[in-house]
LUMTI-138575 format. One record per residue: x, y, z of N, C-alpha, C in turn; residue in one letter. Coordinates in steps of 0.1 Angstrom, whole numbers, padded with zeros to 4 digits, always signed. Atoms other than C-alpha are relative to their C-alpha. Layout:
N
XYZXYZXYZa/...
***
This chain:
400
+0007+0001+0013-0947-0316+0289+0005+0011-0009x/-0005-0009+0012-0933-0299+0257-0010+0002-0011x/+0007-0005+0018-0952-0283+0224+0008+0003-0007x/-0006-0004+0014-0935-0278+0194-0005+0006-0007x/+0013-0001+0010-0963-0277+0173-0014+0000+0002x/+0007-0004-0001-0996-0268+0172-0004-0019+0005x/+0006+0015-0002-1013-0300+0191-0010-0004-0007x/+0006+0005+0008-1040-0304+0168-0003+0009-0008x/+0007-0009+0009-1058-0288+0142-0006+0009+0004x/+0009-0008-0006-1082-0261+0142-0011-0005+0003x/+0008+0012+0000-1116-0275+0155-0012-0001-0012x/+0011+0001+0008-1143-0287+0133-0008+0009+0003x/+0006-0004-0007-1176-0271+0134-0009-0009+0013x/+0009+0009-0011-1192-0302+0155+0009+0001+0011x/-0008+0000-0011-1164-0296+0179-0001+0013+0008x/+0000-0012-0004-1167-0262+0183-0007+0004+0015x/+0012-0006-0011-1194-0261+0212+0008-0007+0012x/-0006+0007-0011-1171-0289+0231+0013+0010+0006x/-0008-0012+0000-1144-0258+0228-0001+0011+0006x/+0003-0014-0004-1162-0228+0239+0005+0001+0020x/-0005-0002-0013-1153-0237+0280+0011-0001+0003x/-0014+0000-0003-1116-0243+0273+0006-0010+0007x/-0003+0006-0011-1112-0271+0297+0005-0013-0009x/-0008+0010+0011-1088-0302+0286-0009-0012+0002x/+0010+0011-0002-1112-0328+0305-0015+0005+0002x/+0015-0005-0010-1140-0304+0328+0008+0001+0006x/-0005-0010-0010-1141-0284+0352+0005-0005+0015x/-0003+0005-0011-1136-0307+0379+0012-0008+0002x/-0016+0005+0001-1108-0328+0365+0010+0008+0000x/-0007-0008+0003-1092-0299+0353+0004+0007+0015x/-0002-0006-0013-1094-0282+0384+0010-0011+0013x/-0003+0007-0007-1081-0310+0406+0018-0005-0009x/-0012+0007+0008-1053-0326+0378+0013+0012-0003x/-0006-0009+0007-1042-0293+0362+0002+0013+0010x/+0003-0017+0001-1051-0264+0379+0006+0000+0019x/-0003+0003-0018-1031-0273+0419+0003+0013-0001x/-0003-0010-0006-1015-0238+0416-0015+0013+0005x/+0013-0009-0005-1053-0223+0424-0006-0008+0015x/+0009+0004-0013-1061-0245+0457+0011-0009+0008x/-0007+0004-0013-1028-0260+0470+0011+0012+0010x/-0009-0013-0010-1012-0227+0479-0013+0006+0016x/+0007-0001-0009-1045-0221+0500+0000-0014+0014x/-0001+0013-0009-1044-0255+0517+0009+0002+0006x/-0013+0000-0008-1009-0251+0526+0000+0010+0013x/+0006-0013-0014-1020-0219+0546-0006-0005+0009x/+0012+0003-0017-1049-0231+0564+0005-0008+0000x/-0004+0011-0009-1031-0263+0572+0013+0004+0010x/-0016-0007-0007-1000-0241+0584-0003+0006+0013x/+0003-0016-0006-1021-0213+0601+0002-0003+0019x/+0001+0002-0016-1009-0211+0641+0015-0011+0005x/-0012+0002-0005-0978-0227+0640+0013+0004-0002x/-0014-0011+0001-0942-0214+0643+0011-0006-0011x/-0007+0006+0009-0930-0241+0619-0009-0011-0010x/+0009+0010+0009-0949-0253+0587+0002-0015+0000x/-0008+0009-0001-0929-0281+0590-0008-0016+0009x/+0006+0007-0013-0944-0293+0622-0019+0001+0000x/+0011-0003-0001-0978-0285+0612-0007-0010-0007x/+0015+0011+0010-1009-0306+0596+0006-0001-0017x/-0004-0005+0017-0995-0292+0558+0010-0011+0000x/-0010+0015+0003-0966-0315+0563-0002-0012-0003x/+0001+0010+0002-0984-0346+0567-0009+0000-0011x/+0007+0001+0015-1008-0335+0535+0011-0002-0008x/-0009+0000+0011-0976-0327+0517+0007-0017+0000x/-0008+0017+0004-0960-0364+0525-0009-0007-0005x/+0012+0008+0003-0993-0377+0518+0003+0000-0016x/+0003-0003+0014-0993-0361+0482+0016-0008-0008x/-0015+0005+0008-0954-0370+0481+0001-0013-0004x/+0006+0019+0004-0963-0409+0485-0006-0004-0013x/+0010+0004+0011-0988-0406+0460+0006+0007-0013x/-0002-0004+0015-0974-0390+0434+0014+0006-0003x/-0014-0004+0004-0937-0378+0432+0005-0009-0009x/-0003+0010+0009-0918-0411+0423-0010-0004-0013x/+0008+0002+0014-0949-0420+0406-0004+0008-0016x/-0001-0013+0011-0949-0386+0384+0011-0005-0008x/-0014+0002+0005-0914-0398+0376+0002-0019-0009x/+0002+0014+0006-0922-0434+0366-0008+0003-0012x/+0008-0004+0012-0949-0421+0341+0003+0004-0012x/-0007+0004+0014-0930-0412+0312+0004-0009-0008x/-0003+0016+0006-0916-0442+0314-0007-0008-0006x/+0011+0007+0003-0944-0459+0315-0007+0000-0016x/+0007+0002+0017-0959-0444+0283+0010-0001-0009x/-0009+0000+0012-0925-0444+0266+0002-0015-0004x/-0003+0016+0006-0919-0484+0270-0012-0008+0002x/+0011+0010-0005-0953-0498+0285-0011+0004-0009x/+0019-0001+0005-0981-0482+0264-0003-0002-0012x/-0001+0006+0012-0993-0496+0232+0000+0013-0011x/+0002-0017+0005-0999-0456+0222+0012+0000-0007x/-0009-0004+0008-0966-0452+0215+0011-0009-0004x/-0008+0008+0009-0953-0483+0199+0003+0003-0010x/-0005-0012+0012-0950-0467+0170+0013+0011+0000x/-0012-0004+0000-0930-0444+0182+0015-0001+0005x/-0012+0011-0004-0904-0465+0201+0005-0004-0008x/-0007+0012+0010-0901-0489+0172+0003+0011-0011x/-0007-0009+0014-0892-0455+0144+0013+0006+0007x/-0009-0014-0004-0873-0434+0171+0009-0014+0013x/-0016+0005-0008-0847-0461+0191+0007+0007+0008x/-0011-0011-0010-0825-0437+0198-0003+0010+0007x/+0004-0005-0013-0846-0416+0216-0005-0008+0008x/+0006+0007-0008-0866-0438+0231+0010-0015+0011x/-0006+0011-0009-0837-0463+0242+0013+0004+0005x/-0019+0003+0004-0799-0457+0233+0001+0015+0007x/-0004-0011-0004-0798-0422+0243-0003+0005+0017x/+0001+0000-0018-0816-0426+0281+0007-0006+0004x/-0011+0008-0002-0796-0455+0283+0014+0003+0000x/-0013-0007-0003-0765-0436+0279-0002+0009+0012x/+0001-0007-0010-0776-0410+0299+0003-0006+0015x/+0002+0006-0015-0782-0433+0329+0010-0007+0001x/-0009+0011-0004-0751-0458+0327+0008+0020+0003x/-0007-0007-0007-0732-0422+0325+0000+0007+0011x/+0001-0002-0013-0746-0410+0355+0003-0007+0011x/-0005+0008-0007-0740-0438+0375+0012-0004-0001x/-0019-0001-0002-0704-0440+0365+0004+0011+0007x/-0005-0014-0001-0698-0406+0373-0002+0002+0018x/+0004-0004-0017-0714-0410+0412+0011-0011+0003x/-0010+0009-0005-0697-0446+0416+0012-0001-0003x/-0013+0002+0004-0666-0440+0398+0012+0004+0015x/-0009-0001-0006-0634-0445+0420+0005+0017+0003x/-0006-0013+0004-0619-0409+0431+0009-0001-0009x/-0015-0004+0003-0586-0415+0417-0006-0003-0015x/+0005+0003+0012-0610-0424+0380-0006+0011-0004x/-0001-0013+0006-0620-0385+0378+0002+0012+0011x/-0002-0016-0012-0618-0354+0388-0005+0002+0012x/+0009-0005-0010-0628-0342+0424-0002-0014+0004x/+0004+0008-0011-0639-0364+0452-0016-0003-0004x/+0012+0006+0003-0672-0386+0452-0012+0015+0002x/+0013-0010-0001-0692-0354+0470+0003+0014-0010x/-0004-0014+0012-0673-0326+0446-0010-0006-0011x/+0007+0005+0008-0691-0347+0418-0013-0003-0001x/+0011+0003-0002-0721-0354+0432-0007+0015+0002x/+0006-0015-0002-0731-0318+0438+0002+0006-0011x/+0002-0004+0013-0720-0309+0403-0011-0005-0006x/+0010+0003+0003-0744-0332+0393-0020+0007+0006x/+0011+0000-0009-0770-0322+0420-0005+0019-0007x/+0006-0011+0008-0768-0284+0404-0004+0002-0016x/+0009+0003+0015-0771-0297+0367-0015-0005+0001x/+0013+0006-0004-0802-0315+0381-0012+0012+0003x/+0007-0013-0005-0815-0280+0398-0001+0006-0014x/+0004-0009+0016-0813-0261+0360-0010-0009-0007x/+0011+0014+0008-0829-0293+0346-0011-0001+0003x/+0012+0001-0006-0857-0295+0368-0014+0011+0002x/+0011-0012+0002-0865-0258+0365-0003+0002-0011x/+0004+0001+0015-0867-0261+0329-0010-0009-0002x/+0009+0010+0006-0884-0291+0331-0017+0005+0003x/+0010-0002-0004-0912-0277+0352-0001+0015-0008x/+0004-0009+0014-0915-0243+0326-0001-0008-0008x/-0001+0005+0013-0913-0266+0299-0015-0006+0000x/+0012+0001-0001-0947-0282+0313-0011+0014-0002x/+0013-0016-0002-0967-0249+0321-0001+0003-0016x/+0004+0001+0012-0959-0244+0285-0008-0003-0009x/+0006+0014+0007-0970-0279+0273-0014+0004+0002x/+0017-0006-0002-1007-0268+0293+0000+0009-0004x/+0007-0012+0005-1008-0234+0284+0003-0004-0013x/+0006+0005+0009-1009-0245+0247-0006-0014-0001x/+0013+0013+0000-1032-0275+0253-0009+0008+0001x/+0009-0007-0002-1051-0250+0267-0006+0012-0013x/-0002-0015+0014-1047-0223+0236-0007-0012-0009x/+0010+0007+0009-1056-0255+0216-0016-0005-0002x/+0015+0005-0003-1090-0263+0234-0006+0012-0002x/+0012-0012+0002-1100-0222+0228-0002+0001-0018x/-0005+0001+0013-1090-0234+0189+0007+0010-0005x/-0014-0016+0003-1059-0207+0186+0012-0014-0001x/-0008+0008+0001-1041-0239+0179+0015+0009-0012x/-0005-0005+0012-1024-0221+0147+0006+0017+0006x/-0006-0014-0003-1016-0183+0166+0012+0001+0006x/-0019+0004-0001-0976-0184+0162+0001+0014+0014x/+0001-0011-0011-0982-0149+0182-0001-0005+0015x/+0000+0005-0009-0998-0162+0214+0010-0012+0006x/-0007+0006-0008-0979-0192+0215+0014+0002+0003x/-0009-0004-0005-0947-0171+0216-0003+0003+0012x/+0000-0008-0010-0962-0154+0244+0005-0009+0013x/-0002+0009-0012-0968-0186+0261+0016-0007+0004x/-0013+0003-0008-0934-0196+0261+0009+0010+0003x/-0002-0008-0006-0923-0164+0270-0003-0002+0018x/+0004+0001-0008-0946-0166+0299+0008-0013+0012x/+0000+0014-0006-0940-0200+0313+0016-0006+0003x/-0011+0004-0005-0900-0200+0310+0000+0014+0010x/-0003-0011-0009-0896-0161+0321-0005-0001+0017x/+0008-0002-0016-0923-0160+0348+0000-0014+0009x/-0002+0020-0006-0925-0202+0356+0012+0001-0002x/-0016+0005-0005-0886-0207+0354+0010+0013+0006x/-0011-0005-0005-0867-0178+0355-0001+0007+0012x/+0007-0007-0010-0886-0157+0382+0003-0007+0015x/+0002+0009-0012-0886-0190+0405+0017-0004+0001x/-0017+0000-0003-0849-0197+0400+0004+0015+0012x/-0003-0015-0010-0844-0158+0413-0008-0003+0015x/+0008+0002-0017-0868-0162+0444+0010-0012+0004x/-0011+0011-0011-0852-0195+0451+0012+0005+0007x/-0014-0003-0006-0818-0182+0452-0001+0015+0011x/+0001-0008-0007-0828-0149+0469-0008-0004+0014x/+0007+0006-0014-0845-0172+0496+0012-0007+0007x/-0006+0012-0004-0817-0193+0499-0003-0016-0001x/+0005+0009+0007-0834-0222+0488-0001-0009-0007x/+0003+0004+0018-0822-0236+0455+0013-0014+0010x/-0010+0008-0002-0799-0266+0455+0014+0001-0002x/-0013-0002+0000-0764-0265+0464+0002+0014-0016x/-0005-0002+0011-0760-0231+0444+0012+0007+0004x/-0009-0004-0001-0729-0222+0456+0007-0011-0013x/-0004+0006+0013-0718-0250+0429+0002+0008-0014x/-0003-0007+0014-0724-0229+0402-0001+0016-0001x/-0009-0018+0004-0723-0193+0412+0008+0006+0010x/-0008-0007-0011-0695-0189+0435-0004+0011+0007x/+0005-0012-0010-0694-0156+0450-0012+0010-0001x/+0014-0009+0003-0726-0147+0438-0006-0007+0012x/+0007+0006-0010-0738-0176+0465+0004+0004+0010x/-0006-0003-0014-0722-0155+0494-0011-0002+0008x/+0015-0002-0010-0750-0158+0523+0000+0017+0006x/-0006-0019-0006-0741-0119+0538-0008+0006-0014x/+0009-0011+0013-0750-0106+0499-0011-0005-0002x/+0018+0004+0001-0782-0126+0498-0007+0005+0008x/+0012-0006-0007-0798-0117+0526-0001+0016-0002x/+0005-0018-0001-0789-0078+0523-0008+0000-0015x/+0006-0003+0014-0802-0081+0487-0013-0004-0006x/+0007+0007+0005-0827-0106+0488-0017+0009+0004x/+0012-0008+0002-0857-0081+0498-0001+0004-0014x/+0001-0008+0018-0851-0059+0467-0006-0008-0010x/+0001+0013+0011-0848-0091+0447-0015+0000+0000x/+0019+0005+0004-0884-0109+0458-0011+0009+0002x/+0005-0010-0004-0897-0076+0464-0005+0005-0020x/+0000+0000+0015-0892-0068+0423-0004-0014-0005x/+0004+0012+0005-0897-0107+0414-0019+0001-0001x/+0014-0001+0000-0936-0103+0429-0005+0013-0011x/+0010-0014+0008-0941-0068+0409-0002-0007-0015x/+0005+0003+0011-0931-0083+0376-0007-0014-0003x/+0007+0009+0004-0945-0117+0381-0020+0004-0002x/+0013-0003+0004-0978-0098+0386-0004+0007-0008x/+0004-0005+0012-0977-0076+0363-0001-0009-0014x/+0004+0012+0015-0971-0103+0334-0008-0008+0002x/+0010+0005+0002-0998-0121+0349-0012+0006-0002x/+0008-0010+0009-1021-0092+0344-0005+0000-0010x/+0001-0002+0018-1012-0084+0313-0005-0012-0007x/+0005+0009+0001-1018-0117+0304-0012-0005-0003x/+0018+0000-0001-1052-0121+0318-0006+0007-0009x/+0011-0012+0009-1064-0092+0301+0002-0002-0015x/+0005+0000+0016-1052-0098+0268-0007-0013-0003x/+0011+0017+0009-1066-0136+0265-0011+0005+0009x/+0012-0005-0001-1096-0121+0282-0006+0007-0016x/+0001-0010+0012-1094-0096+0252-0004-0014-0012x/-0002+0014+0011-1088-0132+0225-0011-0007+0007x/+0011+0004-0004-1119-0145+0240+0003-0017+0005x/-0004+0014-0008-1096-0176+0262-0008-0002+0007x/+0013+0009-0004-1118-0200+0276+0004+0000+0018x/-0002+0000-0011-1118-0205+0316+0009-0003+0007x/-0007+0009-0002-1098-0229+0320+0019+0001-0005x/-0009-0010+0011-1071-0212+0299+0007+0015+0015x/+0004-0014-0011-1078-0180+0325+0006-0004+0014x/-0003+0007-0016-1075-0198+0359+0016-0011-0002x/-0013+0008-0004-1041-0219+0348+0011+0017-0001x/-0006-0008+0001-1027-0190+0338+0003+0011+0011x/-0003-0002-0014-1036-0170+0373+0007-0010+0008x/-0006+0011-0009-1025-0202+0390+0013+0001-0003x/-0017-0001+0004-0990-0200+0374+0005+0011+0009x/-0006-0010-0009-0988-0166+0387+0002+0005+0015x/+0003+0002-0013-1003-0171+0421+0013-0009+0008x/-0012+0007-0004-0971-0200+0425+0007+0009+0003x/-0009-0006+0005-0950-0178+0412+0002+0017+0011x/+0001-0007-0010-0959-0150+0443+0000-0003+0013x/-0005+0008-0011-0959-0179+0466+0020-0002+0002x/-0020-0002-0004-0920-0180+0461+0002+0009+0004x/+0000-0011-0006-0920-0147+0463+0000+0006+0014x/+0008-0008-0012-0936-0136+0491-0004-0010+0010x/+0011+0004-0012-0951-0164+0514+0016-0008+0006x/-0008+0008-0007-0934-0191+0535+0006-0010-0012x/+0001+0013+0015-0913-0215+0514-0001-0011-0001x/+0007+0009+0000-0929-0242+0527-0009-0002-0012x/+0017-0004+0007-0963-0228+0509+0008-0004-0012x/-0003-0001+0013-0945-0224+0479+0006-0018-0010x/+0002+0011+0003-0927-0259+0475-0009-0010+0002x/+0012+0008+0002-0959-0274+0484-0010-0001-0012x/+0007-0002+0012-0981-0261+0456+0010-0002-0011x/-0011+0002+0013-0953-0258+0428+0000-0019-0003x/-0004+0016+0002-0940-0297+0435-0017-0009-0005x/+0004+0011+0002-0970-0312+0440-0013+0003-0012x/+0005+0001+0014-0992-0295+0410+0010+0001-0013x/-0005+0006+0005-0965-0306+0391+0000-0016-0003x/+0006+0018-0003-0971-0341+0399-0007-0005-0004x/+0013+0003+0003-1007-0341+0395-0002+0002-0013x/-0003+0000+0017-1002-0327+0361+0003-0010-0009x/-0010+0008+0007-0977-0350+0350-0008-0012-0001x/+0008+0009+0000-1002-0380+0360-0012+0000-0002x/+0014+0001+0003-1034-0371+0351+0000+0000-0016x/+0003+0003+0015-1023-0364+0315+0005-0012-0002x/-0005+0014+0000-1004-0395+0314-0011-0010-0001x/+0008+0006-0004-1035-0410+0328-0012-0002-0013x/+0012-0002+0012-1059-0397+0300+0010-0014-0013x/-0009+0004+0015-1032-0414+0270+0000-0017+0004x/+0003+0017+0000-1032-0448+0287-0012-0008-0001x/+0017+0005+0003-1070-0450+0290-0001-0003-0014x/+0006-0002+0012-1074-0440+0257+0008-0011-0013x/-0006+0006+0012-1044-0466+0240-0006-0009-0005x/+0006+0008+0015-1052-0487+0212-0001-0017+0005x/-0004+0010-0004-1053-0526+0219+0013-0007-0001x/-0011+0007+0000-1023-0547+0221-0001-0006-0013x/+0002+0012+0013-1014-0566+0188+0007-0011+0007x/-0002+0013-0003-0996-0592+0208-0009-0007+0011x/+0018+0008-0011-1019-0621+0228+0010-0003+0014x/-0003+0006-0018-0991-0623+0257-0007+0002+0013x/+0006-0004-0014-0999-0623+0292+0002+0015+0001x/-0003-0020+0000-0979-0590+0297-0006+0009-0007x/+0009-0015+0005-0998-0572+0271-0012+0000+0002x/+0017-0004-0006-1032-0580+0283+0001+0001+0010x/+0002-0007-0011-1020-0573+0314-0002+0012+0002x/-0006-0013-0002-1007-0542+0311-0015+0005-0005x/+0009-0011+0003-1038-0532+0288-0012-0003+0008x/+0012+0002-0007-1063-0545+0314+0000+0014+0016x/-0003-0011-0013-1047-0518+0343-0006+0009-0013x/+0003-0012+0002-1051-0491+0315-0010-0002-0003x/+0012-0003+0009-1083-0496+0296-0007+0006+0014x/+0013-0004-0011-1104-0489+0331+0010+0011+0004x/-0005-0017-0003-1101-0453+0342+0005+0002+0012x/+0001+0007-0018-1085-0451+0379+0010-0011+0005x/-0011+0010+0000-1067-0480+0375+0017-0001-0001x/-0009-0001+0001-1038-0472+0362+0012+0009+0013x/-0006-0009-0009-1031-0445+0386+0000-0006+0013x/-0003+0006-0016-1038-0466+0418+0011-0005-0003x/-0014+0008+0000-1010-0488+0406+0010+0008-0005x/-0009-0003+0000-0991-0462+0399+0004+0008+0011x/-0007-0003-0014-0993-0445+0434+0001-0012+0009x/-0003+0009-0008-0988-0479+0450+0014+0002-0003x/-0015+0004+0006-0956-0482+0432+0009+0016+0005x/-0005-0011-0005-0947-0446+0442+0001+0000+0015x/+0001+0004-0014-0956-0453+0479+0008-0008+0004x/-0010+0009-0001-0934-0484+0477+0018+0004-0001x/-0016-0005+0004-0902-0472+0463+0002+0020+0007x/+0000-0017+0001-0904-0432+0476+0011-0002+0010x/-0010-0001-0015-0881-0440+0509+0014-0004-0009x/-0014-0004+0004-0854-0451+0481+0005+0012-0009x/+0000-0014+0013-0857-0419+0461+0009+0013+0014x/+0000-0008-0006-0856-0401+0493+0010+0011+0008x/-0015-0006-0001-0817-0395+0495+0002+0012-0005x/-0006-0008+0005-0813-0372+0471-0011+0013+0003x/+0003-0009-0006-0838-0350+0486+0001+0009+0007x/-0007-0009-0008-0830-0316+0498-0004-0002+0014x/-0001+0000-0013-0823-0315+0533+0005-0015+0010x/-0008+0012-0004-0806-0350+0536-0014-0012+0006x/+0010+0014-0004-0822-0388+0544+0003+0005+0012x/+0004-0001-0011-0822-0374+0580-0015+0001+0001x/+0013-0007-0005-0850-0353+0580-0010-0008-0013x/+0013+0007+0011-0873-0378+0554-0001-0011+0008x/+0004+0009-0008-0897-0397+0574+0002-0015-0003x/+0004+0013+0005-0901-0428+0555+0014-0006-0006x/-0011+0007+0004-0864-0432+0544+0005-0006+0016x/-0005+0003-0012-0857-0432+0583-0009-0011+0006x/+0006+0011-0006-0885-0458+0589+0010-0012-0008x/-0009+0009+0011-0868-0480+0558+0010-0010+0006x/-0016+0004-0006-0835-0476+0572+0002-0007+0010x/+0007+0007-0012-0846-0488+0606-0003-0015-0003x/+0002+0014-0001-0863-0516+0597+0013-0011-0011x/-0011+0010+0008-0832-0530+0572+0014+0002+0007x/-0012-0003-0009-0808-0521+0604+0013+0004-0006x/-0011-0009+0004-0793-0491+0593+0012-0002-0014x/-0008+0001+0010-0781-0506+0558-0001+0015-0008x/-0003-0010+0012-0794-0475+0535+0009+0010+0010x/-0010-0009+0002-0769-0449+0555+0011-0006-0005x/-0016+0005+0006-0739-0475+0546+0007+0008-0011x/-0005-0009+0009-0719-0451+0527+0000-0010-0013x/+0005+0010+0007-0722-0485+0501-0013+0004-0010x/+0011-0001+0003-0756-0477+0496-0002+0011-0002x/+0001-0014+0003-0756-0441+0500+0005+0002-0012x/-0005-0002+0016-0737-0439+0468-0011-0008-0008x/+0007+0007+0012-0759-0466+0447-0013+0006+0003x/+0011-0003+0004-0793-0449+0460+0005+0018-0008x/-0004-0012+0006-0776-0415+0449+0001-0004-0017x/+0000+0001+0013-0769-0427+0418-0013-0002-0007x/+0012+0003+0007-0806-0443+0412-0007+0017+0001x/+0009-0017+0001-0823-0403+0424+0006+0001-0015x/-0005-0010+0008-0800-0388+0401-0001-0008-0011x/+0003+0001+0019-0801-0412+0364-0016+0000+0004x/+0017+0003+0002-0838-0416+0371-0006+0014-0006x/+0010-0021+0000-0847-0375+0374+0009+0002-0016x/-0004+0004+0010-0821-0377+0341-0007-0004-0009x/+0006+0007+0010-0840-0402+0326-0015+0005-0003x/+0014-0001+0001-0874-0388+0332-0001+0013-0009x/+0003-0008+0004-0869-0354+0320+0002-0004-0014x/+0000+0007+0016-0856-0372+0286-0008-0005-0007x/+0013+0010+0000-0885-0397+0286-0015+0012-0006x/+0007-0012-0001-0907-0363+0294+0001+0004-0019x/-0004-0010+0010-0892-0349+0265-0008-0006-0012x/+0000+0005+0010-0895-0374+0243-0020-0005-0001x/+0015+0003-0002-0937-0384+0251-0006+0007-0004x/+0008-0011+0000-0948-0350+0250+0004+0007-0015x/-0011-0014+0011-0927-0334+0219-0015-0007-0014x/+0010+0003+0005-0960-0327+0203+0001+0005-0019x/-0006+0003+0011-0941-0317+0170+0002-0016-0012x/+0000+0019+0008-0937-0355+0162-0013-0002-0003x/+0020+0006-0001-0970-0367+0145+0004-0009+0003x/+0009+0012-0007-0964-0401+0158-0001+0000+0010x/+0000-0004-0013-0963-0385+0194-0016+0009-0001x/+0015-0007+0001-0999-0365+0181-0005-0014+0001x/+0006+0016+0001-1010-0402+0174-0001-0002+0009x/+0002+0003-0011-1001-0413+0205-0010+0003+0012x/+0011-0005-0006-1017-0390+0224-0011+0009-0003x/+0013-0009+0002-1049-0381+0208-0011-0006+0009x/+0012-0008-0013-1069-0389+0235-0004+0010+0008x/-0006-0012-0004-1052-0362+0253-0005+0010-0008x/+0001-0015+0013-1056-0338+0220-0014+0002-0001x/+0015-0001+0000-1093-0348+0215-0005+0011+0006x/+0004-0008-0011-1115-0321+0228-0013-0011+0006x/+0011+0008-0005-1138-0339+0254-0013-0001-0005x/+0014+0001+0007-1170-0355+0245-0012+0006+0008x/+0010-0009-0008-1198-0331+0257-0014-0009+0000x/
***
């Protein structure tokens, strides 16, 4: 989720009282949609606690649970509101070339680039594919700072500080420094990150990581908490609303899960209140679209899944449930160790390892996570008023 611009006005006075608790829905949505970094880093523990590998513990089968329901489907949701939802017709039919010509490039040139013949570029099929696989790792941690942002000014707009150029420097201070760049360092000081011997040679030695990597997440946790502190106390001080308070500990609380805990814990919370984020605002903007102007079937289909609240999102974790075992390649730690690509494979007798296939689902992970962060970009870039239009249900402050 991106801001540009102030997401709405300052509030009226009839709005004001709906303002005063900060919260983008309530306390219960918010808490559950928005706020994972305050209750899935706990879960992860007590579902971990007593075994010698989180892996093998209860937490695993929450985390595949959450991954079924909402990973691919996180990743389909952009789309969704970029080409499916009548919200942002409008801005499809002015902006083309974001909305079509330029993902569309994106994704045919990724897919050339995995399937292309060796002797058609540089480097061998896996040299290529790991270049790509570490442009995907910078991309993905930007993408996920670029959200935290998007909420922490949603959230700055529901205390009505929509207009304080001040704070919302801070927030994206906050949210790339402490949400991206902090979590990059821990990753790599864990060992962790995706293939980064790709992009920092002898800085990826394993021998200089481990002697160094205390120091590292040892300093990573001091400043991540100190800037969350500081933080707290000053929008305590600006009279930030609760909800505002608690994402902002939640950020920092991830962000000491890399740090400091198991890195189970940590990819559990991070990934999947990223997820939940990504679909619940999504979820608000399709409720709330406008009616179809055409009488086809497909568009009173489509607007019969969103108008009802709930709906959209079962059929969009079906559709993530469905398709997740072909995603599942490009997942760290190889289609060995992913349960549901090894049931797949099984039952279609061992076609997805065919090196055939291994290449075309590599290609589909990799333009899709491509296309989504673009898609992302282009839904949320709350700069564009026909992208405020879109989603003023989202912007609205809730009806009290």
């Amino acid at each position: 989720m991106h801001t540009a611009a102030a997401p709405h006005p300052s509030p009226s006075p009839a709005s004001a009282r709906s303002l005063q608790s900060g919260w983008v829905r309530g306390p219960a949505w918010d808490l559950f949609w928005l706020q994972g970094g305050l209750w899935m880093a706990p879960l992860a523990v007590l579902t971990s606690v007593g075994w010698d590998d989180a892996h093998d513990s209860p937490a695993s089968i929450v985390y595949l649970l959450l991954s079924a329901l909402f990973w691919i489907g996180h990743r389909f949701s952009s789309a969704w509101l970029a080409w499916l939802s009548t919200a942002y017709a409008p801005a499809r039919a002015a902006q083309p070339l974001r909305f079509y010509a330029v993902p569309a490039g994106v994704v045919l040139a990724t897919v050339g680039v995995v399937l292309a013949p060796d002797a058609w570029l540089p480097g061998t099929w896996l040299e290529r594919v790991l270049a790509l696989a570490a442009v995907d790792y910078l991309l993905v941690t930007w993408h996920f700072a670029a959200q935290h942002f998007g909420l922490l000014s949603l959230y700055r707009s529901r205390d009505g500080r929509s207009r304080d150029d001040t704070t919302r420097t801070l927030d994206r201070i906050f949210a790339v420094g402490v949400g991206g760049a902090l979590i990059l360092v821990a990753e790599l000081a864990r060992g962790a990150s995706t293939v980064p011997d790709a992009w920092l040679g002898p800085l990826a030695d394993p021998v200089l990581l481990r002697a160094c990597a205390p120091t590292v997440l040892a300093v990573t946790a001091l400043v991540a908490s100190v800037a969350t502190v500081w933080m707290m106390l000053r929008e305590r001080r600006m009279g930030a609303g609760t909800g505002r308070l608690l994402y902002i500990a939640g950020l920092g609380g991830m962000v000491l899960c890399a740090a400091l805990s198991d890195p189970f814990v940590f990819i559990f919370c991070w990934t999947a209140q990223h997820w939940l984020a990504a679909v619940g605002l999504a979820a608000v903007v399709t409720e709330g679209e406008p009616p179809p102007t055409s009488t086809s079937l497909w568009s009173r289909m489509l607007h019969a899944i969103h108008r009802v609240p709930g709906r959209w999102v079962l059929v969009l974790a079906l559709l993530s449930a469905l398709t997740m075992p072909l995603y599942e390649v490009e997942a760290s730690g190889g289609p060995d160790e992913r349960p549901a690509f090894a049931v797949l494979d099984a039952a279609l007798n061992g076609l997805l390892t065919a090196p055939l296939s291994v290449q075309l689902l590599t290609a589909l992970g990799l333009s899709t996570a491509f296309l989504h962060y673009l898609l992302d970009r282009a839904t949320w870039r709350f700069s564009d008023p026909l992208v405020r239009v879109a989603a003023a249900p989202l912007l609205r402050p809730p009806a009290q």
